[in-house]
N, C-alpha and C positions, 0 to 999 in steps of 0.2 A: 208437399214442399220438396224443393231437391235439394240434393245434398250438396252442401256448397265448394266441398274439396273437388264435384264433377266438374265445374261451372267452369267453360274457358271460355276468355275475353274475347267480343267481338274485335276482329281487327279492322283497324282505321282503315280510311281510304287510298290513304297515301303508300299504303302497303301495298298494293293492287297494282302491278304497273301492266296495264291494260288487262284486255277481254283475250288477247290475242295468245296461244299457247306459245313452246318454243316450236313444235312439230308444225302449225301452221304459218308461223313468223319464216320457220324456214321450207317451205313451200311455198309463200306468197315470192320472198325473196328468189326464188328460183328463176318462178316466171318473170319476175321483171327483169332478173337479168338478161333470158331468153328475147323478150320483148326492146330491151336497148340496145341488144347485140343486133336484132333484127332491124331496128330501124339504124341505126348505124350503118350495116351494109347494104338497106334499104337505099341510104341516101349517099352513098360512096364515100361516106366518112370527109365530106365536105362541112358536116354542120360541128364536128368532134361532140360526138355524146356522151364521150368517155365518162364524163364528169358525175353522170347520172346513176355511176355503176354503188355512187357514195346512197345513193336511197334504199337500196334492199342487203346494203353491207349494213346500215345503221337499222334495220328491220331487222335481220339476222343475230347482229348482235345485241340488240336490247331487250330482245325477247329469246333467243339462246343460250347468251354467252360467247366469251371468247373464242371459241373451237366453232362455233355456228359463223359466227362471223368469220375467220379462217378458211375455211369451207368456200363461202362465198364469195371472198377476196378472191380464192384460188379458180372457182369457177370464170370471175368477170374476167380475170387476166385470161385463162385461156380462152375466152372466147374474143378476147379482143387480138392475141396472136394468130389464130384462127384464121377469123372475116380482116384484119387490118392489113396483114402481112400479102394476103393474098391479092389486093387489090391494089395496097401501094407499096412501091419502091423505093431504097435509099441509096442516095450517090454510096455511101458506104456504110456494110452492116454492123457495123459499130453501133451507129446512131440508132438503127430501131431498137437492139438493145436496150442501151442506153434510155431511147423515153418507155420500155417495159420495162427497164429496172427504178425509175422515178415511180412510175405509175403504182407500182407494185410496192416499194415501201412507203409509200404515199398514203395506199390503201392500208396496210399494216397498222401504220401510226393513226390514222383514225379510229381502227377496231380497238388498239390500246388503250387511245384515250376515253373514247366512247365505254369500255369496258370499265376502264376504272373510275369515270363516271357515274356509270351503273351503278359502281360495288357503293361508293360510298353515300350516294343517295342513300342505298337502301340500307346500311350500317348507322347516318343518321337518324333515319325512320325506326332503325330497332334501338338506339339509345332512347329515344322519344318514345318510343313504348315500353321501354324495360325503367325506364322514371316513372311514369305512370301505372305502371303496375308493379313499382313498389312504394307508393306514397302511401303512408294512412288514412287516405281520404278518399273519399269515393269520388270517380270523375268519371263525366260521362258528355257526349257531344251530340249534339240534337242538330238537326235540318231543320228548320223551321218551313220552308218553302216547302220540303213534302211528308215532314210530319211523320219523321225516322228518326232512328238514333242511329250514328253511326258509327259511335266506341262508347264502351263501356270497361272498364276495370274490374277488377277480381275482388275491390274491395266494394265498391256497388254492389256486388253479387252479393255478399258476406251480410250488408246492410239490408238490403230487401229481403235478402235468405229465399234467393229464388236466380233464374235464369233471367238475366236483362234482355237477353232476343225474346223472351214470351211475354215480355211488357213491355204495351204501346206507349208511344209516346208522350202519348195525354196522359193516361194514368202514372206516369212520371215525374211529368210537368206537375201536374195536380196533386199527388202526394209531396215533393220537396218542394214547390213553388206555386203552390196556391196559397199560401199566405202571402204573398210579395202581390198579387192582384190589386191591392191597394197602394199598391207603390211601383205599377208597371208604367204610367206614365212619364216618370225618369228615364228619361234615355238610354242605352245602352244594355238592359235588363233581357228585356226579350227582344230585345235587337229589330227593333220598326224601323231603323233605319242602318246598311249593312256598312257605310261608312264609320258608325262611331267604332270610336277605339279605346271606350274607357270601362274598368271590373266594376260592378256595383257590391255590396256586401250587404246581407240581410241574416236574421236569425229568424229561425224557423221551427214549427214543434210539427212532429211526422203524427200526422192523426190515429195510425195504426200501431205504432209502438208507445208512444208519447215522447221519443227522444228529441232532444236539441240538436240544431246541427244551424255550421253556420254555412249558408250558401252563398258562394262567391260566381259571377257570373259577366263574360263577357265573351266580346264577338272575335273569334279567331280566322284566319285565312283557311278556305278551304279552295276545291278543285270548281273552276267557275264563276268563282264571285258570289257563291249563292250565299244564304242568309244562316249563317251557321254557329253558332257560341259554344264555350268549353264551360262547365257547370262544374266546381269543387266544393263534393259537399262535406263538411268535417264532423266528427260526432264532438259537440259541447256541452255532453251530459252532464261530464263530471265537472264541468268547469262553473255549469249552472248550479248546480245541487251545493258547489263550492262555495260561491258569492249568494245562494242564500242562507247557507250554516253561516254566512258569515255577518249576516246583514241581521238574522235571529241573534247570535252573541251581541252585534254592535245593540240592538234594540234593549237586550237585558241588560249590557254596561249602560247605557244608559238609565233605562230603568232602574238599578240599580243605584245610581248617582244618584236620584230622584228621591228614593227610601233614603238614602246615607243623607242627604238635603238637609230632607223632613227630619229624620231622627236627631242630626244637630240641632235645629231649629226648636224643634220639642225639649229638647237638652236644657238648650240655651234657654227657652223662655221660662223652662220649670228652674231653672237655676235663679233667674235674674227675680221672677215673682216670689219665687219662696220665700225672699228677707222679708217684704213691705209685708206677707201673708203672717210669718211668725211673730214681726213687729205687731199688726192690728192683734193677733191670736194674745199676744203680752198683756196691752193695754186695756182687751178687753176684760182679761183676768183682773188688770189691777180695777178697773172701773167695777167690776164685780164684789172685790172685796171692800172696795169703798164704801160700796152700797149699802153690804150687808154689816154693817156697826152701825149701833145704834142713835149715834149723831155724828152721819155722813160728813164729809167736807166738801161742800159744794164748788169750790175753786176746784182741787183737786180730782173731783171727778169731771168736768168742762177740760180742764186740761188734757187728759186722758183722750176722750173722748176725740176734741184738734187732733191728737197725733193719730191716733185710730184713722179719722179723718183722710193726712195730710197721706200717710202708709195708701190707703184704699187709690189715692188720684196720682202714688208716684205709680203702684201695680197698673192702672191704667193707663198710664203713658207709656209704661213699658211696652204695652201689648200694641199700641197705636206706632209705636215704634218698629215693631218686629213685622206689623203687618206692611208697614211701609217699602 
């Protein structure tokens, strides 16, 4: 396993602003301006190509910076005093000035803006990732069209207790989201269509730790259109292990009501049966003693006997009552 304090977060895409370095952004930019000065004086600055000098100034500085771009402002302008000056004429020198001094803070003001462009693209790019690498949930963002990840978080890491660039995509997918396979026909889950725009939520048990976690998943904008979703996965360990201590207490209060039920009930019928039982217990004593003298009283033992009787069929109404 690796240690998870090594593990640094794959950075997004959006981070990446191009292939291009600043050392060859300001080399390509070179020659283009060489090549617009050339056709410019090529064409006797009849076609004004001035304008084109804005393509290897925005080369310059989006893959330089400020100072790259500067550079190449300062290059286009002299090459445009150069070949311009040499070929054409002005009633008076004021005026060439004059459209080299527009030209020149013209170019200026696009390095600035185009700069500060730059910064803050890439300032919201690192607020967007300094959120994501600190939520307590593991997030991670899949391709689906070529079957990559292409961000993962710190807390992902911590979660799998491994490097997420040495885990393929599928084994991914199929540890947090192979139980949702029964429920990928919903739309929006695995993204079969790169249009929808809605989160699905699923709970999930990671086959190799046994943890809960709940998996939130839907399609985000990436570079291209391609087919691409943002996955938040949350650990719901404690929240599961929570709602069933607490679903065992509910079971026991219940259960419990049930014994407390019964025990009134038992209460109540050994209360309510005990008169008619000590009553017959009476009667039969006296019908005993009747008995036993030597000339019985035949009324008075029939009598006895009724209420003995009448005792036995109130006990059983009780009981037909209770069971009611």
């Amino acid at each position: 396993m690796t240690d998870v304090a090594e593990i640094q977060p794959m950075p997004p895409d959006v981070m990446r602003w191009g292939s291009l370095g600043a050392a060859q952004g300001f080399v390509i930019a070179l020659l283009l301006v060489v090549c617009v000065a050339a056709l410019d004086y090529v064409t006797g600055y009849e076609v004004r190509l001035a304008i084109l000098y804005l393509l290897p100034i925005a080369l310059s500085t989006w893959t330089g910076g400020t100072r790259a771009g500067m550079v190449i402002v300062a290059a286009a302008s002299l090459c445009w005093v150069v070949t311009f000056r040499s070929t054409h004429a002005y009633s008076q020198e004021i005026f060439f000035y004059w459209e080299g001094l527009v030209m020149f803070a013209v170019y200026i003001l696009f390095v600035w803006l185009l700069a500060r462009l730059h910064v803050a693209l890439r300032r919201a790019d690192e607020r967007f990732l300094r959120v994501l690498e600190e939520l307590h949930a593991g997030v991670y963002v899949i391709d689906h069209d070529r079957g990559r990840i292409l961000y993962a978080n710190r807390r992902l890491a911590s979660m799998i207790n491994e490097d997420p660039l040495s885990v393929s995509a599928a084994d991914l997918e199929g540890r947090f989201c192979g139980a949702m396979d029964a429920a990928a026909a919903e739309p929006g889950f695995h993204l079969s269509q790169p249009g929808e725009a809605r989160f699905v939520s699923r709970e999930v048990r990671d086959p190799v730790t046994g943890s809960w976690y709940l998996v939130q998943a839907g399609p985000v904008p990436w570079n291209r259109n391609r087919r691409v979703s943002l996955k938040v996965i949350t650990d719901i360990s404690e929240q599961k292990h929570a709602l069933s201590l607490k679903q065992q207490h509910r079971d026991m209060l219940h259960q419990s009501a049930r014994l407390a039920a019964l025990t009134e009930i038992a209460s109540t019928l050994a209360h309510e049966i005990n008169q008619p039982l000590m009553a017959i217990a009476s009667y039969t004593d006296a019908c005993l003693r009747l008995l036993a003298r030597p000339q019985a009283d035949r009324t008075e033992v029939l009598a006895a006997l009724e209420k003995c009787r009448r005792q036995a069929i109130r006990a059983g109404e009780m009981i037909s009552r209770m069971r009611e």
